[in-house]
mmCIF file of the C-alpha atoms, coordinates in Angstrom:
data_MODEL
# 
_entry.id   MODEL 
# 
loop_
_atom_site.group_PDB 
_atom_site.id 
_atom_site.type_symbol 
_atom_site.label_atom_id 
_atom_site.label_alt_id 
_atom_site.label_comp_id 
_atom_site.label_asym_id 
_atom_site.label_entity_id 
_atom_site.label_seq_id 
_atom_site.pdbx_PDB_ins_code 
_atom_site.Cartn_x 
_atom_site.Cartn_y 
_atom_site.Cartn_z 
_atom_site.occupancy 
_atom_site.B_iso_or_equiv 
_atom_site.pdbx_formal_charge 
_atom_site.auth_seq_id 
_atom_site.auth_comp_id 
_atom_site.auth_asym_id 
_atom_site.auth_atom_id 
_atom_site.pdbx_PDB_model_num 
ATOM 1   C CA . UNK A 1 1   ? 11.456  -7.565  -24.459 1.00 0.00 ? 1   UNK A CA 1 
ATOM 2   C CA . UNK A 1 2   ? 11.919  -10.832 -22.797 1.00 0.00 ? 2   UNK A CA 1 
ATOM 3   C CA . UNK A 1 3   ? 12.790  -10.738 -19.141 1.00 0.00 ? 3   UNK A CA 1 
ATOM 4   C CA . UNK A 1 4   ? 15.220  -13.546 -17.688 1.00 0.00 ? 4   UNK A CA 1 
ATOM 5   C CA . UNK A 1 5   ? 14.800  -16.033 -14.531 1.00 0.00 ? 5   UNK A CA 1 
ATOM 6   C CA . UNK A 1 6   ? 15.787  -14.287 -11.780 1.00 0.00 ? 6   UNK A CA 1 
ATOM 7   C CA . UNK A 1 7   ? 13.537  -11.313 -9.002  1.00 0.00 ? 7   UNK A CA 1 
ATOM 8   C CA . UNK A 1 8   ? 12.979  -7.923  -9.964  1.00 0.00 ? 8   UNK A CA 1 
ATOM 9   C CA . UNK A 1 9   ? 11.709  -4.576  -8.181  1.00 0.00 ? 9   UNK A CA 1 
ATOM 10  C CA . UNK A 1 10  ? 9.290   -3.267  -10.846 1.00 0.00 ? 10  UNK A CA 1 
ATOM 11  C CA . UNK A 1 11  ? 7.043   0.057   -11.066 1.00 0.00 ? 11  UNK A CA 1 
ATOM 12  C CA . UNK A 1 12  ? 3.205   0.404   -12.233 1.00 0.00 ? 12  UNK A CA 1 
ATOM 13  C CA . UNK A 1 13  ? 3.626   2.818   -14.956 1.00 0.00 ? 13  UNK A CA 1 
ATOM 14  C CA . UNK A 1 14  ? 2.354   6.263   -14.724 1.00 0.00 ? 14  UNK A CA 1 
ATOM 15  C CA . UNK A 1 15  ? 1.093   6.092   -10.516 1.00 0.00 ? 15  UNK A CA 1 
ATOM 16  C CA . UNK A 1 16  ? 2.084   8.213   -8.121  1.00 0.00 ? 16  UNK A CA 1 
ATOM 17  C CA . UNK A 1 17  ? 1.195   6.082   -5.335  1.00 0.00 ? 17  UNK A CA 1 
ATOM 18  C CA . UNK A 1 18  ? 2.853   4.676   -2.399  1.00 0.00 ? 18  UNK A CA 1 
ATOM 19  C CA . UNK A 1 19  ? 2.055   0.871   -3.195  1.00 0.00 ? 19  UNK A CA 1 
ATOM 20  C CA . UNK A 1 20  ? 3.271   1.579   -7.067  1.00 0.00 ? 20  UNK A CA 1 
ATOM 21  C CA . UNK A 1 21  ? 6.609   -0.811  -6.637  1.00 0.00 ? 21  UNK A CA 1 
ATOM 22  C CA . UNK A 1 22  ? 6.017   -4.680  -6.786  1.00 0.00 ? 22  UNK A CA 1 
ATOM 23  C CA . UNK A 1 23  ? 8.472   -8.174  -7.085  1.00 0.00 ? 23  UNK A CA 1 
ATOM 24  C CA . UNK A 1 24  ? 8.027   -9.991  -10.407 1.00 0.00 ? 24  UNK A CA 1 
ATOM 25  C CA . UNK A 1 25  ? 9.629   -13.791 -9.937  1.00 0.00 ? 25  UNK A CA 1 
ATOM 26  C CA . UNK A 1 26  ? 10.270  -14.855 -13.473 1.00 0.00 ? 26  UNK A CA 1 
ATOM 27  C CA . UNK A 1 27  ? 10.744  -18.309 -13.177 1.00 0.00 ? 27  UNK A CA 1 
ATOM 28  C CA . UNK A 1 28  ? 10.750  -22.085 -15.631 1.00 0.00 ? 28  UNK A CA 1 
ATOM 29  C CA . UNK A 1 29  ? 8.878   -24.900 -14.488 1.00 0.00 ? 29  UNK A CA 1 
ATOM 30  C CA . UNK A 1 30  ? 8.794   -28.142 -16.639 1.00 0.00 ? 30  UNK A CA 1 
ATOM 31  C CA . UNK A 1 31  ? 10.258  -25.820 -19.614 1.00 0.00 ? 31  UNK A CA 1 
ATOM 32  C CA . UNK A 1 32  ? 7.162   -23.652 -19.521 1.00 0.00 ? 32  UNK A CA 1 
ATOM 33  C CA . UNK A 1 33  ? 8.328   -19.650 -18.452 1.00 0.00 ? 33  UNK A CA 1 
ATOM 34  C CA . UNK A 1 34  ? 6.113   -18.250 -15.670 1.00 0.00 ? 34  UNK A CA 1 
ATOM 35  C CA . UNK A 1 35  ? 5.305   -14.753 -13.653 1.00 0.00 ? 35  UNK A CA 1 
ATOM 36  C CA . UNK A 1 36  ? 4.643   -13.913 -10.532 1.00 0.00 ? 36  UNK A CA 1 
ATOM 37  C CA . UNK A 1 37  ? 3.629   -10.664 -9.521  1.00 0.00 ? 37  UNK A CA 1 
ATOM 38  C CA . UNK A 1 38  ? 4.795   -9.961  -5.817  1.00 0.00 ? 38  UNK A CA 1 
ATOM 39  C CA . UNK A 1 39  ? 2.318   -13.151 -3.905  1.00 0.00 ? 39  UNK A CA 1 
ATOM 40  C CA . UNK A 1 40  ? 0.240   -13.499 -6.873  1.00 0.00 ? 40  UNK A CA 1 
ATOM 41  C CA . UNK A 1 41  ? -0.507  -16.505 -8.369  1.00 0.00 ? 41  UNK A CA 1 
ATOM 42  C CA . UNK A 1 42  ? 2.114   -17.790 -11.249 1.00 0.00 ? 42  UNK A CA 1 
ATOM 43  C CA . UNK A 1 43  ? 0.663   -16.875 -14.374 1.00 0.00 ? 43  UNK A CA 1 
ATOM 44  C CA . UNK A 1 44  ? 2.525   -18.383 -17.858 1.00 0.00 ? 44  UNK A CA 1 
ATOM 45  C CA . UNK A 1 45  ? 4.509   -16.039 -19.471 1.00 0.00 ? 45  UNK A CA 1 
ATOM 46  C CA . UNK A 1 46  ? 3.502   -16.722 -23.273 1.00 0.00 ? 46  UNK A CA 1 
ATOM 47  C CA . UNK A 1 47  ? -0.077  -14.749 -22.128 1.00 0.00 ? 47  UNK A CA 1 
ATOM 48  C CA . UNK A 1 48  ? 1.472   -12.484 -19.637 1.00 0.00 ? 48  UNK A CA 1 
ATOM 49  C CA . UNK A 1 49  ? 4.480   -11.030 -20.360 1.00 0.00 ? 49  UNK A CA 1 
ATOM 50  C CA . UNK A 1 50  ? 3.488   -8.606  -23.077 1.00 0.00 ? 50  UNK A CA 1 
ATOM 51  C CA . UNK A 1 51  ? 0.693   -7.082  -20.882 1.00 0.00 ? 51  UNK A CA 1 
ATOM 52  C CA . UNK A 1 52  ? 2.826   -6.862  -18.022 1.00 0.00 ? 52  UNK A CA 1 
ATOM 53  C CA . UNK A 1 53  ? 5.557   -4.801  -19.326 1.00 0.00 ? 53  UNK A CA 1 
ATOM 54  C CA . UNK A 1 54  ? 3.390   -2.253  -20.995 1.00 0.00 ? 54  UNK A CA 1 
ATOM 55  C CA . UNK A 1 55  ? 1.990   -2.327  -17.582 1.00 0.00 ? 55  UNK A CA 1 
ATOM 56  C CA . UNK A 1 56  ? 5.214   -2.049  -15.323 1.00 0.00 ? 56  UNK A CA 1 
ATOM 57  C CA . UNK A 1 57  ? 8.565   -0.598  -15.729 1.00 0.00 ? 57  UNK A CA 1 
ATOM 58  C CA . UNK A 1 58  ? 11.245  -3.078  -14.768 1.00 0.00 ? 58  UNK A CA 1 
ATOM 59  C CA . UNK A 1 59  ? 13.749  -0.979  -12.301 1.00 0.00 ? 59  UNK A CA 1 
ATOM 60  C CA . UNK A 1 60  ? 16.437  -3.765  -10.880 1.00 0.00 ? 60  UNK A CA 1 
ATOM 61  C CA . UNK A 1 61  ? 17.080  -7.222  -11.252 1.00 0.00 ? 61  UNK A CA 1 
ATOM 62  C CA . UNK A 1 62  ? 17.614  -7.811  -7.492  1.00 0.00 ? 62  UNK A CA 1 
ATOM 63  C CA . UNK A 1 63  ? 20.428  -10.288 -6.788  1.00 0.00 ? 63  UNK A CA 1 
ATOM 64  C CA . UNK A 1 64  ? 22.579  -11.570 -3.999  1.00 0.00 ? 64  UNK A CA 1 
ATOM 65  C CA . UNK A 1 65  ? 25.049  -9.236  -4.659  1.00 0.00 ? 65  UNK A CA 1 
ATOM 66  C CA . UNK A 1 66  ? 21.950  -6.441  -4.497  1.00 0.00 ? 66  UNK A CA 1 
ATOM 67  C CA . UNK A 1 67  ? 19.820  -8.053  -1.502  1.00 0.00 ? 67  UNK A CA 1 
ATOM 68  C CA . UNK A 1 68  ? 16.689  -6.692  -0.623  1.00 0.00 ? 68  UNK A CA 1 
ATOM 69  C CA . UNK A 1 69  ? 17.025  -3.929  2.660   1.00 0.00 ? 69  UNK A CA 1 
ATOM 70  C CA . UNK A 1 70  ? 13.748  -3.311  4.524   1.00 0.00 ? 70  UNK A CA 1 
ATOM 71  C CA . UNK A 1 71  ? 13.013  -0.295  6.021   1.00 0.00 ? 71  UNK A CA 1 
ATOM 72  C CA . UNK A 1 72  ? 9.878   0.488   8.363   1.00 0.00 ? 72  UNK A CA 1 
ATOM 73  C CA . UNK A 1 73  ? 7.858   -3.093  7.882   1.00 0.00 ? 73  UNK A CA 1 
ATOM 74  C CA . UNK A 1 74  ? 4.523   -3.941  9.242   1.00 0.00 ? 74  UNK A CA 1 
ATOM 75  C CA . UNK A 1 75  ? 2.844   -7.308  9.368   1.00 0.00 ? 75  UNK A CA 1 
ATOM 76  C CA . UNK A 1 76  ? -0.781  -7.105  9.323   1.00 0.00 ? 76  UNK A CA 1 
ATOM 77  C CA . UNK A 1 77  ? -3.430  -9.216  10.168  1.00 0.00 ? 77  UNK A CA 1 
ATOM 78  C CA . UNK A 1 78  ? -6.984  -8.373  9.694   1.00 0.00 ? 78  UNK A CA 1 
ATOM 79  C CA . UNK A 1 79  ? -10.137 -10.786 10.644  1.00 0.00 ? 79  UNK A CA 1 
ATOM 80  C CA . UNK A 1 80  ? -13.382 -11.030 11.672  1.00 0.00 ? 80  UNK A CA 1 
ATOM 81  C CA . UNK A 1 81  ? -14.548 -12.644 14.493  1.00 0.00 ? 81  UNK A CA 1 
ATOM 82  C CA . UNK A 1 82  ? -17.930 -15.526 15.210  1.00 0.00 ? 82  UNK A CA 1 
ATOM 83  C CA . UNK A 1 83  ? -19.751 -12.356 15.607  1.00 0.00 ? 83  UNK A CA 1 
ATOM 84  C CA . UNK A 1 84  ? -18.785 -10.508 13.068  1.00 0.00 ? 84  UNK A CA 1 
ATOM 85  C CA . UNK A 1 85  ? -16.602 -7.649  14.611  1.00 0.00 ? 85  UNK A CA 1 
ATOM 86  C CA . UNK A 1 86  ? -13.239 -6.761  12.925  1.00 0.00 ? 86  UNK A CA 1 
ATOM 87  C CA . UNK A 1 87  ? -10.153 -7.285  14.540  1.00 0.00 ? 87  UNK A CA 1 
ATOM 88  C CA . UNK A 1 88  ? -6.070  -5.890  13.647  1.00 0.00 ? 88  UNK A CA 1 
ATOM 89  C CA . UNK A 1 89  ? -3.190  -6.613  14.535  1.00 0.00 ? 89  UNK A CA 1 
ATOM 90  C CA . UNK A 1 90  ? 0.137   -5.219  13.670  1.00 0.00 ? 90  UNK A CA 1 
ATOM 91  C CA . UNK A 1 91  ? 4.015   -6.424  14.399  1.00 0.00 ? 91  UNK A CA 1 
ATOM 92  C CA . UNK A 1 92  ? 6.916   -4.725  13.332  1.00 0.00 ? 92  UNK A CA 1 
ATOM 93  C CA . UNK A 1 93  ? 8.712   -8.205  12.899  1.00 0.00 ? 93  UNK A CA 1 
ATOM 94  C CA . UNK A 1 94  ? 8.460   -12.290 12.780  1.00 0.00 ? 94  UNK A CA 1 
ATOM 95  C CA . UNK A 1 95  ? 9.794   -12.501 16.814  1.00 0.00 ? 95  UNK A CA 1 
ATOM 96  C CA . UNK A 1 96  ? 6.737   -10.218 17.676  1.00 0.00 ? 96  UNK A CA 1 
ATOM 97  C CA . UNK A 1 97  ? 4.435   -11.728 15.123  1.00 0.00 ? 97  UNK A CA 1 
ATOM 98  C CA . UNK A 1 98  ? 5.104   -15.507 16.780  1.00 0.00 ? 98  UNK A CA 1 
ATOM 99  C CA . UNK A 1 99  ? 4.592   -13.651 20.449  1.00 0.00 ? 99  UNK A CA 1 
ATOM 100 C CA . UNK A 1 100 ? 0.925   -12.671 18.997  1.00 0.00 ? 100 UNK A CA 1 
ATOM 101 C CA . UNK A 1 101 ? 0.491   -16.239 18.276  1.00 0.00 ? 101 UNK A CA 1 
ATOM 102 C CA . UNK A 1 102 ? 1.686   -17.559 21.365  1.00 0.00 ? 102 UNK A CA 1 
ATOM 103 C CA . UNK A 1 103 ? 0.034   -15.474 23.663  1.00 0.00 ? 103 UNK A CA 1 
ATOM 104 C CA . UNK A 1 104 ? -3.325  -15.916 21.242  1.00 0.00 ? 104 UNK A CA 1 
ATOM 105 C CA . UNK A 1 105 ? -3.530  -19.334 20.622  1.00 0.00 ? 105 UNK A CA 1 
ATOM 106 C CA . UNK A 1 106 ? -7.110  -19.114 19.010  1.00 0.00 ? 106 UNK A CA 1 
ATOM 107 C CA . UNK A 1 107 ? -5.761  -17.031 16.958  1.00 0.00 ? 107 UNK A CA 1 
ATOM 108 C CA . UNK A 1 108 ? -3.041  -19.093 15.418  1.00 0.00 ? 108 UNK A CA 1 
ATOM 109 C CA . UNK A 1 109 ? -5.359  -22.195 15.199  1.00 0.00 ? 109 UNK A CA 1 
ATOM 110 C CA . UNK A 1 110 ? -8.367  -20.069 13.024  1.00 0.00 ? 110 UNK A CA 1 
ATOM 111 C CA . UNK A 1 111 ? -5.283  -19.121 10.772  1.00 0.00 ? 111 UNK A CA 1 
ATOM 112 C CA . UNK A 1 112 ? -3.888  -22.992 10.850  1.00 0.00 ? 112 UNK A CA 1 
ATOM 113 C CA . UNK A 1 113 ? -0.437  -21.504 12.305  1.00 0.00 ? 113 UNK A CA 1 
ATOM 114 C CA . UNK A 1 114 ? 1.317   -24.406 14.155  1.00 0.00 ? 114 UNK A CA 1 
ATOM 115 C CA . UNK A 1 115 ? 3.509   -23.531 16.591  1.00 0.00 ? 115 UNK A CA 1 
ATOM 116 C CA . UNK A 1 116 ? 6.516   -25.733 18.093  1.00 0.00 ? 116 UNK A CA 1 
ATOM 117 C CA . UNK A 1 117 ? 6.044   -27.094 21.436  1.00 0.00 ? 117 UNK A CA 1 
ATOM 118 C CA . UNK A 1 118 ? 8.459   -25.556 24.276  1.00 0.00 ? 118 UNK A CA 1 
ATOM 119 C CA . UNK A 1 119 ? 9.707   -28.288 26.268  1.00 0.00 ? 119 UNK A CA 1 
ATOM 120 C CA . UNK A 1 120 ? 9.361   -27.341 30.349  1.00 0.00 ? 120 UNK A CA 1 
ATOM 121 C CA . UNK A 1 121 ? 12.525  -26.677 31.608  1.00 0.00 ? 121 UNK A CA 1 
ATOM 122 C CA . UNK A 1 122 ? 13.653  -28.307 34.909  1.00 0.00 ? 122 UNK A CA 1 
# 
């Protein structure tokens, strides 16, 4: 089978888990076909493709006419400190995810976040 540009929601065959679904971003760069497996790194298709679909069951090409709803998200950031001691944090969206940054400004500089300068209003 030979998938086509485009994102897809696809399944880990044979799991019963809840993180079973992933995005596949089938995608050409300089001619050459490449995968990418939800953030993973791009891999080229010629050595991938094969292995990933007897891997993963393709469930729906996902399109503009068929955006993506999310339901229930959580952004979380995990870290350890200097001394070693594990920290979490978790925000439901981006608007309370930049409020964590700006009210931990450490924070955003260990994880090279730059934030925009508010201009003092008069």
């Amino acid at each position: 089978m030979n998938i086509e540009s485009g994102y897809y929601k696809i399944k880990l065959r044979g799991r019963s888990l809840d993180d079973q679904y992933h995005y596949l971003r089938v995608f050409y760069q300089n001619k050459i076909k490449y995968l990418q497996l939800s953030n993973g790194i791009p891999q080229e298709a010629s050595s991938y493709e094969e292995a990933l679909l007897s891997s993963y069951e393709l469930v729906k090409q996902i399109t503009h006419h068929h955006p993506i709803e999310v339901r229930n998200a959580i952004i979380t950031i995990s870290w350890q400190d200097e001394d070693g001691d594990p920290f979490q944090l978790k925000t439901r969206n981006i608007h309370a995810l930049r409020r964590v940054f700006e009210l931990f400004p450490r924070l955003a500089k260990a994880l090279h976040v730059e934030m925009k300068k508010s201009k003092d209003k008069k």
